[in-house]
C-alpha positions in Angstrom: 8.6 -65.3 -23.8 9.0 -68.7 -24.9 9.0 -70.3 -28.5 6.3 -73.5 -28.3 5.7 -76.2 -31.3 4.2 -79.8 -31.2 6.9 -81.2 -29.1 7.5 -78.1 -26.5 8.4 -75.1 -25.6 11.6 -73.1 -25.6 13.3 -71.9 -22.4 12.1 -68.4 -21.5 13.9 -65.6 -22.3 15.7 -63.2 -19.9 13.6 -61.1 -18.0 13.7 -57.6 -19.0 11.7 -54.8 -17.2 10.6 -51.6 -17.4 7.9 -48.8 -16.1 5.2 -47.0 -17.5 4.7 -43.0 -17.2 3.1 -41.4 -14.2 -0.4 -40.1 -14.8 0.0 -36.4 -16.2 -2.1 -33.9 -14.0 -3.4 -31.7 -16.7 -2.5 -27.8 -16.2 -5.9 -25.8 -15.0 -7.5 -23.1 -16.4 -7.3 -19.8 -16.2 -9.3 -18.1 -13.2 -12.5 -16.5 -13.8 -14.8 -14.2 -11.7 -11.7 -11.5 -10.6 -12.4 -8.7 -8.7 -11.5 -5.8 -7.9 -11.0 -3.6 -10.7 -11.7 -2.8 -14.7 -10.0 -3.4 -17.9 -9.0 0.0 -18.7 -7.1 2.4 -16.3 -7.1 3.9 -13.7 -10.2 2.1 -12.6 -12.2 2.6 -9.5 -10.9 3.9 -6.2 -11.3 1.3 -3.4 -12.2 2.2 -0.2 -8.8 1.1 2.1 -5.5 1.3 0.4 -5.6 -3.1 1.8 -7.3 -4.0 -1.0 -8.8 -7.5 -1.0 -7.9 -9.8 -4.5 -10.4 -12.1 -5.3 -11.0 -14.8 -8.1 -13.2 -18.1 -8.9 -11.1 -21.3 -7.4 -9.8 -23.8 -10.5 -10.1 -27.1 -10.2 -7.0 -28.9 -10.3 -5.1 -25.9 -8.8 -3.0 -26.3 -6.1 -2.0 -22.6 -6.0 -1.9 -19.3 -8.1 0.4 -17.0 -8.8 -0.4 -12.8 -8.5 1.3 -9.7 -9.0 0.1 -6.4 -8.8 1.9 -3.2 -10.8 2.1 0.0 -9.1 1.5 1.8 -12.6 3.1 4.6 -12.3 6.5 3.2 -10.5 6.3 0.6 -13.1 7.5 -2.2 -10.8 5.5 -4.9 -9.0 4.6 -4.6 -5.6 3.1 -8.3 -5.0 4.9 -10.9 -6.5 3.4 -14.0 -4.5 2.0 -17.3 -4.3 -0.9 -18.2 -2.7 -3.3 -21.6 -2.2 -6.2 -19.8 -1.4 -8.4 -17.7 -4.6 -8.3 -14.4 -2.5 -5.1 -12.3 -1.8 -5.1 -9.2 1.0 -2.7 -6.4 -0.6 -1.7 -3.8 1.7 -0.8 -0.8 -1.0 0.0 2.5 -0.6 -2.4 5.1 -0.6 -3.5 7.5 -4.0 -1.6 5.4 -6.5 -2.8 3.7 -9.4 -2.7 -0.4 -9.6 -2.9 -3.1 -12.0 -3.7 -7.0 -11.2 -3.4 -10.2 -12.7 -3.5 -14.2 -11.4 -2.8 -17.4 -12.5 -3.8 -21.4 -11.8 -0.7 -23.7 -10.6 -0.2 -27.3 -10.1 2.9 -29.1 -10.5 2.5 -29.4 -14.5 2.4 -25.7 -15.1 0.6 -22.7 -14.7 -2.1 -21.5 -16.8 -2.7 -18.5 -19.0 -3.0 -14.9 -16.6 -6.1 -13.5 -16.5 -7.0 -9.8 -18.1 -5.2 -7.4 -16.6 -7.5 -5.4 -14.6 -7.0 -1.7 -12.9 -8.0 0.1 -9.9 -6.7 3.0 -7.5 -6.3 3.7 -3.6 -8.0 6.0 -1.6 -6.0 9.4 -1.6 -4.3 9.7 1.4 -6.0 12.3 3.9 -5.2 15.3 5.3 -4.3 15.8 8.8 -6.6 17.5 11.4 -4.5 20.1 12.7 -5.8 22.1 16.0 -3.7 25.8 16.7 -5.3 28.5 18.6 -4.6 32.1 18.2 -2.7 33.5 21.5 -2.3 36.6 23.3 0.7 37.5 25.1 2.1 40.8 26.7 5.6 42.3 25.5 8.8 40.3 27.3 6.7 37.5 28.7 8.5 34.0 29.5 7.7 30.3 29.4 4.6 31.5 26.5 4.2 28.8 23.4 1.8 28.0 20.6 1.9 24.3 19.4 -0.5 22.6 17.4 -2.3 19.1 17.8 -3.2 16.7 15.0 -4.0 13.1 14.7 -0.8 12.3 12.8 1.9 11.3 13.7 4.6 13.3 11.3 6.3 16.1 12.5 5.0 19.7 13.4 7.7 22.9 12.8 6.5 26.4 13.1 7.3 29.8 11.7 6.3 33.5 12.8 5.4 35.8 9.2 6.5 39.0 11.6 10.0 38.1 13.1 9.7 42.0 14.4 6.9 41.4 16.4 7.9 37.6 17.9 9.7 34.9 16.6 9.0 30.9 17.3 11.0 28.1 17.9 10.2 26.3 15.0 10.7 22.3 16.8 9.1 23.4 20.2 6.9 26.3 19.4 8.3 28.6 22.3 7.6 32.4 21.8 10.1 35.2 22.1 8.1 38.5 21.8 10.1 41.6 20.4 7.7 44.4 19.8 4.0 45.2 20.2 1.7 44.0 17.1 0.6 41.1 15.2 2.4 37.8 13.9 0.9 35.0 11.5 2.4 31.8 13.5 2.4 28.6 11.1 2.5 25.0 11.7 3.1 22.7 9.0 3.2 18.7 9.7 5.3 15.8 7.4 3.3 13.4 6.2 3.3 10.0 8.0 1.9 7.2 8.1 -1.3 7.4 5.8 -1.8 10.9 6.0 -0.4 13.5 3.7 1.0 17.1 4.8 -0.7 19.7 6.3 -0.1 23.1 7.3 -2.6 25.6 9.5 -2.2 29.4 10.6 -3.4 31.3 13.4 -3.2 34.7 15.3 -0.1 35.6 17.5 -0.5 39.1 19.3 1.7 40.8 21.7 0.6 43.6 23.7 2.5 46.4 26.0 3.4 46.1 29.1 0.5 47.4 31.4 2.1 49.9 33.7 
């Protein structure tokens, strides 16, 4: 600036300089529309234990934040980011869930929406296949095994250990006396099916002479 009368003008003073403030992105709103689930527990059961997250996009959001709560272990099991206003969750089976999600940008992050609850399908049983068998006294090389369409383990037990006993990892038969034995298998859960355990028939007959 200068100082200016009748006759002139001053010099100008030293430059000095400075900036103004960036534009401030305002911080979005909350999401709106979210699905699945209710506001009180344990909500309803979906139909896959993936269970697709959904909400309203925001404008101004560049990404939200989710977590979901597995309710019972009290501890989250998603804890992500993600730009898009749907989220895949791959869960675990017959538990109890809550969800929540919230707008981003790089001011901040909104309020989270309601907490909302649902549950997983239970997982289901096994389909376990053991036919009863007849075998004579002292016969070799005879087994009963089982087939299912899980994957978990299958051990076996005989009820009559005086009429036959069973190798309980293979399911081989070693026959002792004539009668009846109650053979067991019983499968470990895997995967995303639960336990499961089915009978049948052992009998040994005599020798035919």
């Amino acid at each position: 600036v200068a100082a200016c009368n009748a006759t002139g003008c001053s010099g100008y003073t030293t430059l000095l300089y400075f900036q103004t403030p960036a534009a401030t992105v305002p911080i979005p709103s909350a999401p709106t529309g979210t699905s699945p689930g209710s506001t009180s527990s344990p909500g309803p059961t979906q139909s896959s234990s993936t269970v697709g997250l959904s909400w309203g996009a925001v404008s101004g959001a560049t990404y939200y934040d989710l977590g979901v709560t597995d309710i019972a272990a009290g501890s989250l099991v998603v804890n992500t980011t993600t730009t898009s206003p749907s989220y895949s969750a791959s869960l675990a089976a017959g538990k109890q869930y809550r969800w929540n999600v919230a707008a981003c940008n790089t001011t901040g992050c909104s309020g989270y929406t309601t907490l909302l609850y649902f549950q997983t399908q239970p997982a289901p049983t096994p389909t376990l296949s053991f036919a009863a068998k007849t075998v004579t006294l002292g016969a070799t090389g005879q087994a009963m095994t089982a087939t299912s369409n899980s994957t978990g383990a299958i051990s076996y037990i005989s009820s009559n250990t005086a009429v036959a006993t069973i190798n309980s990892s293979t399911g081989v038969l070693t026959t002792v006396a004539q009668g009846t034995s109650t053979i067991t298998a019983s499968q470990a859960a895997a995967g995303n099916y639960t336990a499961g355990s089915v009978s049948n028939t052992l009998t040994v007959n005599a020798v035919v002479t």
